[in-house]
N, C-alpha and C positions, 0 to 999 in steps of 0.2 A: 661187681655186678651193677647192673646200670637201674635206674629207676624208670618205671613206666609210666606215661599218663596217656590216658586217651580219651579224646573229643569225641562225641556221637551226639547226633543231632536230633531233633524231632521229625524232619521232613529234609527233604535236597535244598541248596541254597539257605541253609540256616545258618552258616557263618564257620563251619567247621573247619575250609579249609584257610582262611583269614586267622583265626582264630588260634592254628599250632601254628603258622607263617609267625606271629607274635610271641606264641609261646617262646618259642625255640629262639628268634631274637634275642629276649627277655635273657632268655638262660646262658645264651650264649657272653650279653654283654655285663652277666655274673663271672664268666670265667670256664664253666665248664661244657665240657666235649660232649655236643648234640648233636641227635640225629632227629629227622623228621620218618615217618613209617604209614605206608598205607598198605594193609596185604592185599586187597585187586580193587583195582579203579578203570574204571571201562570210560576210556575218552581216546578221540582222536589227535588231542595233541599231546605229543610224544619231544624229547629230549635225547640227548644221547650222554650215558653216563660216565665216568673215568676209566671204567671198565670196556668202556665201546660198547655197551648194551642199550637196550631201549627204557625207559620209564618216562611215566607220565612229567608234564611240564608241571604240575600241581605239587610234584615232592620233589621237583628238582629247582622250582622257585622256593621250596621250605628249605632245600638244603643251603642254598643263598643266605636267606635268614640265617639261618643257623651257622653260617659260614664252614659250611663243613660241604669236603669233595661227594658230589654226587653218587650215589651207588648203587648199583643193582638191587641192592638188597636192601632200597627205603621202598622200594616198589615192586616187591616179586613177581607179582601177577598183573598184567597188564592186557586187555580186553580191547580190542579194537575193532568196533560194528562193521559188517561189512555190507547188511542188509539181508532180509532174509530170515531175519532170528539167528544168522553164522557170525561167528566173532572170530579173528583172528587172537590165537592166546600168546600172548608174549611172558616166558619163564625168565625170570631172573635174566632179562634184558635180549632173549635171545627167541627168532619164533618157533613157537611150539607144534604147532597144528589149528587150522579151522575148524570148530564145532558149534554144531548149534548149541540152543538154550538147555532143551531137555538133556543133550549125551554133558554137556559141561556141569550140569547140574549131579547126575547121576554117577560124577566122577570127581566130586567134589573132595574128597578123601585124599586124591593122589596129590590135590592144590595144594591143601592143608598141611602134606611134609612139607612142601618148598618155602611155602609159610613159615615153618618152623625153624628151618634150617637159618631163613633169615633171620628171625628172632635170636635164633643162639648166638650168632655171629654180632648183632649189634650190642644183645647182654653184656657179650665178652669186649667190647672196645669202645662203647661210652659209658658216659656218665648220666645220661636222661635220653630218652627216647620217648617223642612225645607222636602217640599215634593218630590217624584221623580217621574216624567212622566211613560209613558210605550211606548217602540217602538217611532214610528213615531208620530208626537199630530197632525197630520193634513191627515190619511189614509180615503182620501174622504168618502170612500165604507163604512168607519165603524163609521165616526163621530156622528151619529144619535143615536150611543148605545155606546159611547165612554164615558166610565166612569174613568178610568184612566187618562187624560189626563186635559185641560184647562178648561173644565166642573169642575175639582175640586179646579181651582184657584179661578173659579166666585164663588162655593160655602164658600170656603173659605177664600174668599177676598184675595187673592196671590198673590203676584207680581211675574211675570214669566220670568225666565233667561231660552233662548234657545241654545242649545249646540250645536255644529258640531264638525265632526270628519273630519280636511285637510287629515291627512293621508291614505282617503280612494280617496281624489281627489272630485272634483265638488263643493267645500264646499259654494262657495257664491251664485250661480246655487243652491244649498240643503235649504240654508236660505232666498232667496228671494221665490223662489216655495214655501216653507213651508209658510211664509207670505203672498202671494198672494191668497193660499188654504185656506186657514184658514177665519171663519166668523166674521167678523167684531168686533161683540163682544168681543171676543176670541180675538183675532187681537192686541186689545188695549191692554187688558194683558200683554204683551213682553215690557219689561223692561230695556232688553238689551239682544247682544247676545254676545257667548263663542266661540270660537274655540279652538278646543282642539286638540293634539299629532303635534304641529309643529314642526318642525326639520330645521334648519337652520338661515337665516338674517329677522328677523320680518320684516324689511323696505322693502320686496318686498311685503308686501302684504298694505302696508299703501293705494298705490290708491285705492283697493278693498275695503279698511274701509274707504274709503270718499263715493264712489260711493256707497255702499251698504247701510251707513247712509242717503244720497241723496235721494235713493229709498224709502228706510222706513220711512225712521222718526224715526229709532230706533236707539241706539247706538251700539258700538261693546264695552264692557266692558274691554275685555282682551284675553287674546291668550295663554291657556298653553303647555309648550314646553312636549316633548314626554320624556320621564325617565324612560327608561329602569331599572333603578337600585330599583324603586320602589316593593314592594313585595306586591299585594295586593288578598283578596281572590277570586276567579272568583265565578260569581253568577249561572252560566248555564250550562250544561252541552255541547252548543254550542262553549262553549271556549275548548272545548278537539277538536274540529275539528283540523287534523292535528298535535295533542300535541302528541308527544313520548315518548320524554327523557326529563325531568327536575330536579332541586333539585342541591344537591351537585356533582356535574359533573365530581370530582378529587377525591369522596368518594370510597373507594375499596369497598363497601358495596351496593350492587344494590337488589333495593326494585322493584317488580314487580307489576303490577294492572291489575285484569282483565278488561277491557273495556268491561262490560255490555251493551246489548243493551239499555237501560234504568235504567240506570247506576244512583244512587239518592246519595245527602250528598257526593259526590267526594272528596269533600274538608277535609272529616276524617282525608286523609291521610297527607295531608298537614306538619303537624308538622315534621314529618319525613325526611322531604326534605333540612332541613340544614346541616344536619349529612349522608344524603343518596343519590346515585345517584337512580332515581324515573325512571321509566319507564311502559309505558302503552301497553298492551299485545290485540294483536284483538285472535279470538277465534281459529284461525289458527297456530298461533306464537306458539315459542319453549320456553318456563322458564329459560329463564339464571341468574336468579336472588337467590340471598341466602334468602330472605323471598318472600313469595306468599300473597298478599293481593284481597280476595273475596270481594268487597266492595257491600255496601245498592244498592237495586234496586227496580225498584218500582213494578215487576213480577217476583218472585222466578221461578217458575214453568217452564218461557219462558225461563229462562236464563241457566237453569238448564238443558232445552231440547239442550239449541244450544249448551251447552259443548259436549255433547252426539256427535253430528251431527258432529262437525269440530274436537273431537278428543281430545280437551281439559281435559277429563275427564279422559283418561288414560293418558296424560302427566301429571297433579296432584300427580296419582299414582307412578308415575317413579320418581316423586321430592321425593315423601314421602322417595322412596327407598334408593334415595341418601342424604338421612338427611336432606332435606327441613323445612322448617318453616313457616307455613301456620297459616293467621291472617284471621276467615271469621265475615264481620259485619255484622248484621243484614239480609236483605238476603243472602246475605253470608255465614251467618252462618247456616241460615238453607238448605242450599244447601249441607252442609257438613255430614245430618243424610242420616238418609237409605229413608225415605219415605219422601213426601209433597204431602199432600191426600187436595186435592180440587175439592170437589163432584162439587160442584157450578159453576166451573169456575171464582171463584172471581178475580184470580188472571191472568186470561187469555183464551185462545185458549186452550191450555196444558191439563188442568187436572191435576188428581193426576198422580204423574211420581214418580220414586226411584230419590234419591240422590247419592250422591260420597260416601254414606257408612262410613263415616270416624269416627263417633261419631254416637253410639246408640242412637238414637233419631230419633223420627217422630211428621214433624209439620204437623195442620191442619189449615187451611184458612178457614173463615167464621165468625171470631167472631168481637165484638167491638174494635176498633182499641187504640190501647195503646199509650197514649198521658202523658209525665212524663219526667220532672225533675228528675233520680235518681243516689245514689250515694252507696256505699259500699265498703267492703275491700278483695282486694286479696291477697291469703295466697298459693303461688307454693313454696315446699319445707322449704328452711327456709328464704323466702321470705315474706315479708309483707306491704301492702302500702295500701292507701285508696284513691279508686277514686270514681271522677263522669263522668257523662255525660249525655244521655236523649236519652229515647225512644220514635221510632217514627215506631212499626209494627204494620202490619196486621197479624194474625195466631198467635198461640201457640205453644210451643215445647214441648215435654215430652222427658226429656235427663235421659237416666244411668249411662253417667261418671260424673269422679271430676267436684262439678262445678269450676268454674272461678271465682265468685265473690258472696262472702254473701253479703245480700243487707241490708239495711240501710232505704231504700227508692225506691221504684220502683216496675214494675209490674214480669219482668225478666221473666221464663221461666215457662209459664202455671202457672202465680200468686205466683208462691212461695215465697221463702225468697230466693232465689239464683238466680243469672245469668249468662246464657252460659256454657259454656264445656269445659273442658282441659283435653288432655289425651298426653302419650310420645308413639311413634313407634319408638323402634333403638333408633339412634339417629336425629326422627325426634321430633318436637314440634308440637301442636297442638292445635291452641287457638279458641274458638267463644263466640261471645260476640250478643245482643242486646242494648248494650252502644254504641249507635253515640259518639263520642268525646274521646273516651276509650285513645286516641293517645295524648289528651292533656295533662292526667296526666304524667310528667315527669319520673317518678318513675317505669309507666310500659311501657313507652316508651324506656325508658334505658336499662331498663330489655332486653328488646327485641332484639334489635340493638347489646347488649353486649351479648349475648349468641352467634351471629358472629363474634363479635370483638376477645371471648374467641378462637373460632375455630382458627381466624387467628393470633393468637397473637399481637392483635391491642389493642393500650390502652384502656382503661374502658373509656366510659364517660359517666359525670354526670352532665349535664347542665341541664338549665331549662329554655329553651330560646325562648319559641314560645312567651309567654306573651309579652314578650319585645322586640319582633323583628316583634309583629305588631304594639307597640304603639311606637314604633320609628318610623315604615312606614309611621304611621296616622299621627307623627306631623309632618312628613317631607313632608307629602301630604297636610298638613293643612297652612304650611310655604311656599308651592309652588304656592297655588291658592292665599291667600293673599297678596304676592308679584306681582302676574301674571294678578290679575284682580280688577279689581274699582268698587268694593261693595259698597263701600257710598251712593247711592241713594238707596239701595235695605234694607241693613243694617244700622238702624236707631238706 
């Protein structure tokens, strides 16, 4: 039988999902068999797991940590806005049905088996399962349908560590309210509490960890300090609030993103960001960037209208003029044919609308949504490399150009054996892909980057350095909480 712990926070953004990303390292570079567990997390960015099902990117970076193959069942429940108060329900990797807030809430019961069913299954095949809260575990209004939170410690007998963020200020005010709120039941669970992003002399806060232990009865385990230097992946598209510029900052090579309204898988571009200065474009902003990146979103159609609206769609055109380099992923990509015909409205308000024209091709919205592991090889000139990555659309394309990648494995463009587009204008480039991760493969990551490099006479590079510049983060995140906190009663 496996041991439980679970993280719950005072508020969203407390450090919850940082904080099992570390755990589960920790535990892992002890020796034993971990799993990472969230039972429903409502975000747009999504993964595909060993199983070919969907889960959020937030337990599927835990399962990295934790070096353990991804599974349906760290994430059973999976929530994906679609506007409206409607969320697309994704079960144990697979989609369920559309409901709103009221009918999902009022049918919280039927969650709660699939919940469990995961729970038994991870009991019987590890050795720690370290779970993550959601939001707040004490939002009075919703405790009665709260399934995420310390409902899943009692079900799975959990010892529960509570987290707080000092950096946002209030923090013993956050944990004593949250304890006080909380039902008695519940209540006993806390096992201790964290405070997390401190900056400064810990000995000003030592009266507050006597007083706050006084109050509760519970302990304060540990206090970790704030680490900017840390690189870690963001789970929400919440954490672009305010992001502009990041990445390699001294990189002569500035990569662009459009800021979708519902912008999904953001973290694509990620890999890019050591070699690239990164920058995020709202639908008004001018292109100053030598590649353009169309990222995932979870409404082609919306996104495609507000290019239209703010102008975006002839600044495209004017990159293409001046030799631009345009990467579109998945909606993205299909933002880049002539049509996106949605009799239905699947994909929105919109409709069928024309695209930026760029790649003959017309997608249609309406079909079973494409859930895959897949991998295949691309062959631009006398170029060759073989990548993976994983699909996660809605709609089909029917393309006339080169494609981008023979497939291997996957569903690609309208079931064939290919996927995505590549066509040259001038000397512009022009890539689409339905491969989320396409950026991980080094080889066409390089590619990429060095067809700028070539223009500016900037050396070649040929590293491969995303792999190892997150498992240096996780152990250096894993080395920071073990130092920083007194897991001995919790970890047995």
């Amino acid at each position: 039988m496996a041991k439980f712990i679970m993280v719950v926070g005072t508020s969203s953004n407390s450090g919850k999902t940082v904080l099992v990303s570390g755990i589960c390292r920790m535990l892992s570079n002890k020796g034993y068999k971990v799993a990472p567990f969230k039972s429903q997390n409502m975000s747009l960015n999504s993964r595909v797991s060993i199983e070919d099902g969907e889960i959020a990117v937030a337990q599927y970076t835990q399962a990295m940590a934790a070096r353990a193959e991804p599974s349906v069942h760290f994430n059973p429940i999976l929530l994906k806005p679609k506007g409206n108060f409607i969320s697309q329900v994704i079960v144990h990797g697979t989609p369920y049905e559309d409901r709103d807030y009221n009918e999902y809430r009022s049918n919280k019961d039927d969650m709660l088996e699939k919940i469990k069913e995961s729970i038994d299954y991870l009991d019987t095949n590890y050795d720690y399962v370290v779970i993550e809260g959601a939001g707040s575990c004490c939002e009075i209004n919703l405790l009665k349908d709260d399934i995420a939170n310390l409902r899943i410690a009692e079900i799975s007998g959990a010892d529960a560590i509570l987290v707080s963020d000092i950096d946002r200020g209030g923090v013993f005010a956050a944990i004593y309210g949250t304890v006080q709120l909380l039902p008695e039941n519940w209540r006993k669970l806390l096992k201790g509490f964290v405070i997390n992003k401190f900056r400064g002399n810990i000995d000003v806060l030592k009266d507050g960890f006597e007083k706050i232990e006084e109050l509760t009865n519970i302990p304060v385990i540990g206090t970790i300090p704030y680490d900017e230097t840390l690189i870690l992946p963001e789970e929400d598209s919440q954490a672009l609030e305010g992001k502009r510029v990041f990445g390699n900052l001294k990189s002569p090579i500035e990569v662009n993103i459009v800021k979708f309204s519902k912008i999904a898988n953001f973290t694509d571009v990620d890999p890019l960001s050591s070699d690239c200065l990164m920058r995020y474009l709202d639908f008004n902003d001018d292109i100053t960037g030598d590649i353009l990146i169309l990222p995932g979103t979870r409404c082609s159609t919306v996104e495609m209208d507000l290019m239209k609206k703010h102008g975006m769609d002839k600044k495209i055109m004017e990159f293409i003029e001046r030799g631009g380099i345009i990467l579109g992923i998945c909606g993205g990509y299909q933002t880049l044919g002539k049509m996106l015909i949605d009799e239905n409205f699947s994909e929105g308000d919109v409709g069928t609308i024309s695209g930026l024209g760029l790649f003959d091709m017309e997608t249609t919205f309406g079909n079973k949504k494409a859930i895959k592991n897949s991998t295949g090889k691309i062959s631009i000139f006398d170029q060759n490399f073989d990548v993976a990555g994983y699909e996660l659309h809605e709609g089909y394309s029917v393309s006339n150009e080169t494609p981008l990648i023979s497939l291997s494995r996957g569903f690609g463009n309208c079931g064939n054996s290919y996927d995505g587009s590549f066509k040259v204008v001038g000397n512009s480039y022009i890539f689409g892909t339905y491969f989320h991760g396409i950026l991980e493969n080094f080889e066409f990551r390089n590619y990429l980057v060095n067809i700028v490099n070539n223009r500016k006479n900037l050396s070649k590079i040929e590293n491969d350095n995303y792999a190892e510049i997150f498992n240096k983060n996780m152990d250096k995140l894993s080395k920071l909480i073990e130092e920083s906190l007194d897991l001995s009663k919790i970890i047995k």
